[in-house]
Structures are given as C-alpha cells and as structure tokens.
N, C-alpha and C positions, 0 to 999 in steps of 0.2 A: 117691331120697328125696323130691327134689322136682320138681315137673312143669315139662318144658321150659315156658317161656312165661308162668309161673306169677306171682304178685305178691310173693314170696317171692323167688324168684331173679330180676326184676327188678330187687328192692331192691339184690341182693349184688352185680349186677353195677352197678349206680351206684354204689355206697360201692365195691368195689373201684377204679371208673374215677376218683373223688375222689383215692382215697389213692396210685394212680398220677403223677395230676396233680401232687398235694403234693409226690411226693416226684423226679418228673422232670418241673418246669413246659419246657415248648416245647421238649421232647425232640425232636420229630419237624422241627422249625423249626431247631432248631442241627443237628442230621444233613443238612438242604438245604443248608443254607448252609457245613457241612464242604466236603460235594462240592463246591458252587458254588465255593470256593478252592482247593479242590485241583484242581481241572477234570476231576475224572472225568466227568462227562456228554460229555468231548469225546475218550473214550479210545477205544482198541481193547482188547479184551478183555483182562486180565489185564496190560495196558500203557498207562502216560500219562509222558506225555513222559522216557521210559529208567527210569522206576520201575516197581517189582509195585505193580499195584490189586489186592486182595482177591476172588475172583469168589465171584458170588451162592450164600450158604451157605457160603462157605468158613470156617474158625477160624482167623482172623489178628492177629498183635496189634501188626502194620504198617498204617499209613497211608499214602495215595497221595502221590507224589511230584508237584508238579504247581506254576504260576504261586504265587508270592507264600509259597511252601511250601517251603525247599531241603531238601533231604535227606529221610530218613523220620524218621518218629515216633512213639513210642511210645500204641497204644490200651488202654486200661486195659482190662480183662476185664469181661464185665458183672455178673459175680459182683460184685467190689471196684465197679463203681461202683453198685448197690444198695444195700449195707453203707456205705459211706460216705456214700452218700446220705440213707440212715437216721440213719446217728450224726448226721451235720450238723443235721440238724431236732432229732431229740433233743437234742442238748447246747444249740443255741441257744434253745430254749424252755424248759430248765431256768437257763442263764445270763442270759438277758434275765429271769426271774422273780427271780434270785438278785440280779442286779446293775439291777434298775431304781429303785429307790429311788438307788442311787447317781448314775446318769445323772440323774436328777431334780434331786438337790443341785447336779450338775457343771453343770445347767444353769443355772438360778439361779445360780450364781456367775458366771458366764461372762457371765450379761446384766446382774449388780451391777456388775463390773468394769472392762467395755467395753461399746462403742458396736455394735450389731449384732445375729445372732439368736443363739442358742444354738447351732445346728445347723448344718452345712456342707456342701452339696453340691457336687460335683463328678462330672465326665463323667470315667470310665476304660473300657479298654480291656477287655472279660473274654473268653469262649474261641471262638475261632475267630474273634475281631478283631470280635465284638460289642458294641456300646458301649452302657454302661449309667450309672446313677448311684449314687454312692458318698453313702455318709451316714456322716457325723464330729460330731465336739463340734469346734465351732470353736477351734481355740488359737493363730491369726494375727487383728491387725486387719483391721475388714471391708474389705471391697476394696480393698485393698494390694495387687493388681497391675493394677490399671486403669492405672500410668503403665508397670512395669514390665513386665507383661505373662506371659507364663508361664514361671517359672522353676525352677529345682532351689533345694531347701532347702539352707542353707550352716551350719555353725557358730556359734554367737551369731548369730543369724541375727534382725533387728533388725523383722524385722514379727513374729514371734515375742510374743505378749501374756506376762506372769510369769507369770499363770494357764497359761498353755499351755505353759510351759516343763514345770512339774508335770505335767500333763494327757499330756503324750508321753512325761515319764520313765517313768511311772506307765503306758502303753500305756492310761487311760482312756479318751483319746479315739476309740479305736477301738470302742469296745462297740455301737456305733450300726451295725456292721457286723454285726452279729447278725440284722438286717433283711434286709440282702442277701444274707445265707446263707439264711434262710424263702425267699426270692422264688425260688430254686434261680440267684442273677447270681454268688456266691460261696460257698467251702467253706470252713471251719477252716482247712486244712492245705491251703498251695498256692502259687505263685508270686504277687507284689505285682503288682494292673493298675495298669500303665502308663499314663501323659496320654494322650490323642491327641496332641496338640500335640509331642510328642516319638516317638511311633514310626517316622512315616518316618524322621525322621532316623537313629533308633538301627538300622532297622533296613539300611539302607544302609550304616553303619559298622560295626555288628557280624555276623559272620557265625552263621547260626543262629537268630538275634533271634525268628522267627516260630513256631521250634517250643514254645517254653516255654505258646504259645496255645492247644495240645490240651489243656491242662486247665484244670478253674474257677479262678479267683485265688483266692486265701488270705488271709483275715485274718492266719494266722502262718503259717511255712515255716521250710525248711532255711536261706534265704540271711537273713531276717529277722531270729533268733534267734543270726546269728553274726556280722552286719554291719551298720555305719552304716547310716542314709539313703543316697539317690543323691543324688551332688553334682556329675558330671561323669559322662565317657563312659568311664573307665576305670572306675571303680565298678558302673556301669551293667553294663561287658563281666563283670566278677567276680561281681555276682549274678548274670547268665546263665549262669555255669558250674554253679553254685551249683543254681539251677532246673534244668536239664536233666539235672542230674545226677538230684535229684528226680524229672523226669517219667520218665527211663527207668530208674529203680529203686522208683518208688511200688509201694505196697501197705500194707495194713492195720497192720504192724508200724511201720512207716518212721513213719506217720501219728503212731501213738499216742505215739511215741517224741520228735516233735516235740511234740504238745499239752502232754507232761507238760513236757516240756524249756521250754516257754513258759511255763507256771505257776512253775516255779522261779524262772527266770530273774526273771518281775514280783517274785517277794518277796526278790531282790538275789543267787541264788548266779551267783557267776561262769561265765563259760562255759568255761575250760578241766575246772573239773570237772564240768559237763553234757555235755562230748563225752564224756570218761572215764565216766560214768556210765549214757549210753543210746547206748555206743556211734558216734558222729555221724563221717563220715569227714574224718579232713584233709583242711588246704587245699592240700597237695600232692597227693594222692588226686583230687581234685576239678578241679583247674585239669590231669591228665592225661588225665581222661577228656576233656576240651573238647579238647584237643592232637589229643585221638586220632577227632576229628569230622572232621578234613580239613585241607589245607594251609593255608586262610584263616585257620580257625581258630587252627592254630600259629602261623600268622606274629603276628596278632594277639595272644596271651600271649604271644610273646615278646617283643613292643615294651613289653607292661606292666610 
C-alpha cells in the first residue's frame, strides 16, 4: 500500500518508535544492566555460577542466577509486560487528570501549615537496583532527619505534621507518584522501593531480599494493602514474603485484583473482607511459600 522509504511510512515508523518509547522508557538500558547483575556476560553458555541462563531465543520465564541475585526469579512474559504497561500510562493520565485539583488544595495546605515545600523527594531503589526519584506531598517537617538521619517511620511518629497524619490515612500523599509511573521508574501494582540507605543492610539479613527487584515498584501492592509501614527488620522480612509471593504469581488478574482492593480499602472497607472478596492469599499461605524458598529462608520465619 505504501512505498518502502516513502514519507508516509517514515512517519509511521517515528510515531510507532514514540509510543514504544512512552510505553518502555530505557528498556534496552535496564536489560544491560539486568545482565550486568546477574553476570551473564561472564557465563558459559546456558550456565552462570550453578544457575540456567536462558540461551539466545530461547522462552524462559527464569532469570540468571548470578552475584548479588540468590536463587532464580520470576520474568514476567512480554505479553503481561506490554498490557500492564499500557494500563499503567492509561490509568495514571486519567488519575492525575481526575485527582489534580485535589493535589493542588493538598499543596497549599501543606505550605499554609508548615515550613517547607509542598513536595517531597526522595532517592529509592526501583528494578534491577536502579535508583531513581520518588515524588510525595510532604507530610513530615522539613528536614527532620538532618540530626537523625535515615530512619523507619514509627507509630505516632512525632516528625509526622497533623496535616500529614490525614494525608497518609487518606493514601493522598501518594498521588505524585503517578509521575513516576508516566516516566516508566514505577507501576500501580508492585512491590514498595526501598531507601538506599537501608538495602544493604536488609539485604544481608534477609534472605531473598534482591529478588522482589525484577519488577517496577508499586505505588500499591499485595504487601501494601494488608500491612503497616516498615518499622523494623521483621516487618521488612513479612513484606518480602508478601512481594515475592507477588512476583512469582503476577499476572493481569492478581493486578486488577489488587487496584480494585486499594480503591476500597482508601474509602475505609476493612481488609478481612477485601481478601474474601478478591480472593487475596493468607498470611499463612504466603509466609509457606518464603519457607519453601530455602533453608535461610525458613530458619528466618521461624525466628519471627
């Protein structure tokens, strides 16, 4: 229909390469930098350090075993990650239009109230131990760890603004994360990124700790929607069960099942009947699959 080379199918193929872009920014930059951590560049074929590497063309939906990566990992199909890559831009450009007036008010208030910006950045961890930056409504006083330094949120937790108390019940604060789902740094539906400031540690005490990093972080998730804040390293070990139970059972269903279960959940129903209601697995369910990851792993839930 139309002529290879043509000004016509030039066009299609720049608007195709955009909407590729849009929808997997530095696709081809986190696939280097997978390998680079798993160390397949330093394997022998179909073997890196006692793991299966995937050979060229093969359909695997295992990941290389390799430094700084224990065990295998679940690789989503590139079916599911297309589809959810799409929803993710669609919802957040309908959500950020729906709820920006809101963000708007939440800011102004925030700078009527206290001393500081509106806005919060911070450095976390997103997939394959890429570091990025996170955008919040501020709901702590400004620079309130300059003496303490980087810590876990607590309980009445006294850098905590009134305002922000509201602003976290309410999950508002979060909505500025709809930017880092556009940028392709985060998804809807996914594990919470971690500080820097806290992954070695956690990932030295927990076993497992690095696989939950094959996939984008999540504004909401399975562990999000059924538990506190992290406060400590036992908490920390409980949403990692949590998460990985996630990444090696993700799929389109599990996702939608989560999104709606977060919408309920902000307009107050309880979560025991949001698990009854979309299905969501126990916490005994949940804490057998991490059992059944390996001996560290059990010794570890059993201490908890």
């Amino acid at each position: 229909m139309f002529k290879k080379g043509s000004a016509v199918c030039s066009r299609i193929k720049k608007g195709s390469g955009l909407v590729l872009r849009l929808l997997f920014p530095r696709r081809k930059a986190e696939r280097d930098l997978c390998e680079a951590v798993c160390g397949a560049s330093h394997a022998s074929p179909g073997e890196v350090a006692g793991g299966t590497v995937p050979r060229a063309g093969a359909r695997s939906s295992r990941l290389v075993v390799g430094p700084g990566v224990p065990g295998t990992s679940f690789v989503p199909p590139l079916w599911y990650e297309v589809c959810k890559r799409a929803a993710d831009v669609a919802c957040a450009l309908v959500l950020l239009a729906l709820t920006g007036p809101l963000v708007l008010v939440a800011m102004l208030l925030i700078r009527l109230t206290s001393c500081g910006p509106a806005l919060y950045t911070q450095t976390r961890v997103g997939r394959y131990g890429r570091p990025f930056t996170i955008c919040k409504l501020r709901t702590m006083y400004d620079e309130c760890e300059n003496l303490t330094g980087a810590c876990w949120s607590l309980p009445g937790d006294p850098r905590v603004t009134p305002l922000g108390h509201f602003l976290r019940r309410t999950h508002l604060d979060e909505l500025p994360q709809l930017w880092n789902v556009l940028r392709g740094e985060m998804s809807l539906v996914g594990p919470r990124p971690e500080r820097p400031e806290f992954v070695p540690q956690l990932e030295q005490a927990i076993p497992h700790y690095r696989e939950r990093l094959q996939v984008r972080p999540g504004v909401t998730g399975l562990a999000q929607i059924q538990l506190p804040p992290d406060t400590d390293l036992d908490s920390v070990r409980i949403k990692l069960a949590y998460d990985l139970y996630y990444v090696r059972n993700l799929g389109m269903w599990l996702d939608l099942r989560i999104a709606l279960g977060t919408a309920l959940k902000v307009i107050g129903l309880p979560f025991r009947l949001l698990r009854r209601l979309f299905q969501f697995p126990a916490r005994d369910a949940v804490e057998a699959a991490y059992r059944g990851l390996g001996p560290a792993a059990r010794l570890l839930a059993a201490r908890a």
